[in-house]
N, C-alpha and C positions, 0 to 999 in steps of 0.2 A: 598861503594859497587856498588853505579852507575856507577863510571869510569870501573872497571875491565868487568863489564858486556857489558857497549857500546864497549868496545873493541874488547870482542869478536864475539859481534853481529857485528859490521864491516869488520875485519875479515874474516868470515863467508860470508857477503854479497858482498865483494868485489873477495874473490873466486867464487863465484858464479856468479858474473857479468862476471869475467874473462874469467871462463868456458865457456859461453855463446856468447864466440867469439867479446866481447864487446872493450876487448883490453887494455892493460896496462893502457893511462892515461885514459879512464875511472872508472877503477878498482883503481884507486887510488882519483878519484873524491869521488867515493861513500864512498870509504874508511874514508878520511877526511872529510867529509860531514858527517856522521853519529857518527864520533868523534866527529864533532866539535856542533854537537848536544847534544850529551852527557854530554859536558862540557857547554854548555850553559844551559841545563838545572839544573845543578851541581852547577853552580854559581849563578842561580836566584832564587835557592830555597826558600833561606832565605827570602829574598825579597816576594817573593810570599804569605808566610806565615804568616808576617806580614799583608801584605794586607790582608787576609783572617782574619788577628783577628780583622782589623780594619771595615770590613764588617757589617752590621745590621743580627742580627740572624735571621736566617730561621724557627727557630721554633716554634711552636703554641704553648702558656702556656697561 
């Protein structure tokens, strides 16, 4: 579900840069730039999670 949403948030933000007189390649910087966030977050989630279980808990017992 992350991919189709950063997609359209990019999208969205590189119309927007576009509009704003910013000009093609950079409308296409932010565009791929905010994909390729997307997808970096996308692929190190796993990763991340793991980490998180390998963490000392936070909780008071």
């Amino acid at each position: 579900m992350l991919m189709p949403v950063t997609f359209f948030v990019a999208i969205a933000l590189a119309v927007f840069s576009y509009s704003q007189g910013q000009g093609g390649p950079v409308a296409g910087l932010v565009f791929f730039g905010v994909l390729f966030l997307g997808a970096f977050i996308h692929v190190t989630h796993p990763t991340i999670l793991k980490l998180k279980e390998s963490l000392p808990s936070r909780s008071k017992e």
